[in-house]
C-alpha positions in Angstrom: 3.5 12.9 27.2 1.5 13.4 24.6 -2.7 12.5 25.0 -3.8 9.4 23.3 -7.5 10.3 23.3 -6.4 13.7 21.4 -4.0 11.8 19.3 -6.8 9.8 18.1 -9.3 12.6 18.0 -7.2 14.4 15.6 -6.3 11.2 13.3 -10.0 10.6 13.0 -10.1 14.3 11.2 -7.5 13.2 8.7 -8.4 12.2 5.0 -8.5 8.4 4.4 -4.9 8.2 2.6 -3.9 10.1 5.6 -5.4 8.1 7.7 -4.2 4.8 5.9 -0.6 6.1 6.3 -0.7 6.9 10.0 -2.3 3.3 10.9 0.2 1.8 8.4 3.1 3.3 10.4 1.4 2.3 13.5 1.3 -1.2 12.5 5.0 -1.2 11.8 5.9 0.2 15.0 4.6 -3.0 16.5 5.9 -5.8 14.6 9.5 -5.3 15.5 10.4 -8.7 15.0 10.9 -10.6 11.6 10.3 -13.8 10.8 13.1 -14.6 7.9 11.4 -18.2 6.8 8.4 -16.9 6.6 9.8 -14.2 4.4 11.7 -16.3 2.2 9.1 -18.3 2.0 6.3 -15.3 0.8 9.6 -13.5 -1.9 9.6 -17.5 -3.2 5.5 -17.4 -3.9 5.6 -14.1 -5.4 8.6 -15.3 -7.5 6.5 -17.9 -9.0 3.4 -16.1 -9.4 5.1 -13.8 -10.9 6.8 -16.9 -13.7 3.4 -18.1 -13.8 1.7 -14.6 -15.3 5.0 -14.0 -17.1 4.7 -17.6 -18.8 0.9 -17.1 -19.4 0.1 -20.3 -17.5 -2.5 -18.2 -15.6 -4.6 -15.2 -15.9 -4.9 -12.0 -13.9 -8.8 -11.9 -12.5 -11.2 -8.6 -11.9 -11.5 -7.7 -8.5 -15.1 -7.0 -8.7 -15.6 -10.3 -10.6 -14.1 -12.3 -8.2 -15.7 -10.5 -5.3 -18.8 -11.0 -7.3 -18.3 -14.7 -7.7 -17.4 -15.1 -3.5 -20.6 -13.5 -2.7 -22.7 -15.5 -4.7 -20.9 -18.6 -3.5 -21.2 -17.2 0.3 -25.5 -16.8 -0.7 -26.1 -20.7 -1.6 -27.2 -23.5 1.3 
C-alpha cells in the first residue's frame, strides 16, 4: 500500500495544472453517485443561457469587473 503522507508530499512538488489535474481526478473518485434531476435540471439552465447570449437578450460580463463590483459591494455598511 502505497504512503499517503508521500503521496501528498510528492503532489505538493507538482506544477499548479498538475496539481489541478490530480485533485480534479481525486474529486471524481468520490462522487460516485449521480444525481440525474439535478443534472437535467443544470444541461436545461445552460441551454437557456446559452438562447439567452445567442438571442442577445443579455451580455457576457468581465471577470475582473464583476469581481471588482462584489468587492466594493462586500466594503459598504
Amino acid at each position: 500500500m502505497a504512503d499517503p503522507a508521500r503521496i501528498l508530499d510528492e503532489a505538493l512538488d507538482l506544477t499548479a495544472g498538475e496539481r489541478a489535474r490530480v485533485a480534479r481526478a481525486l474529486i471524481e473518485s468520490l462522487d460516485t453517485s449521480t444525481d440525474e434531476e439535478a443534472d437535467a435540471l443544470w444541461v436545461t439552465e445552460v441551454r437557456a443561457r446559452l438562447d439567452a447570449l445567442a438571442a442577445g437578450t443579455v451580455e457576457l460580463a468581465d471577470w475582473d469587473a464583476v469581481r471588482d463590483r462584489l468587492r466594493a459591494k462586500s466594503k459598504k455598511p
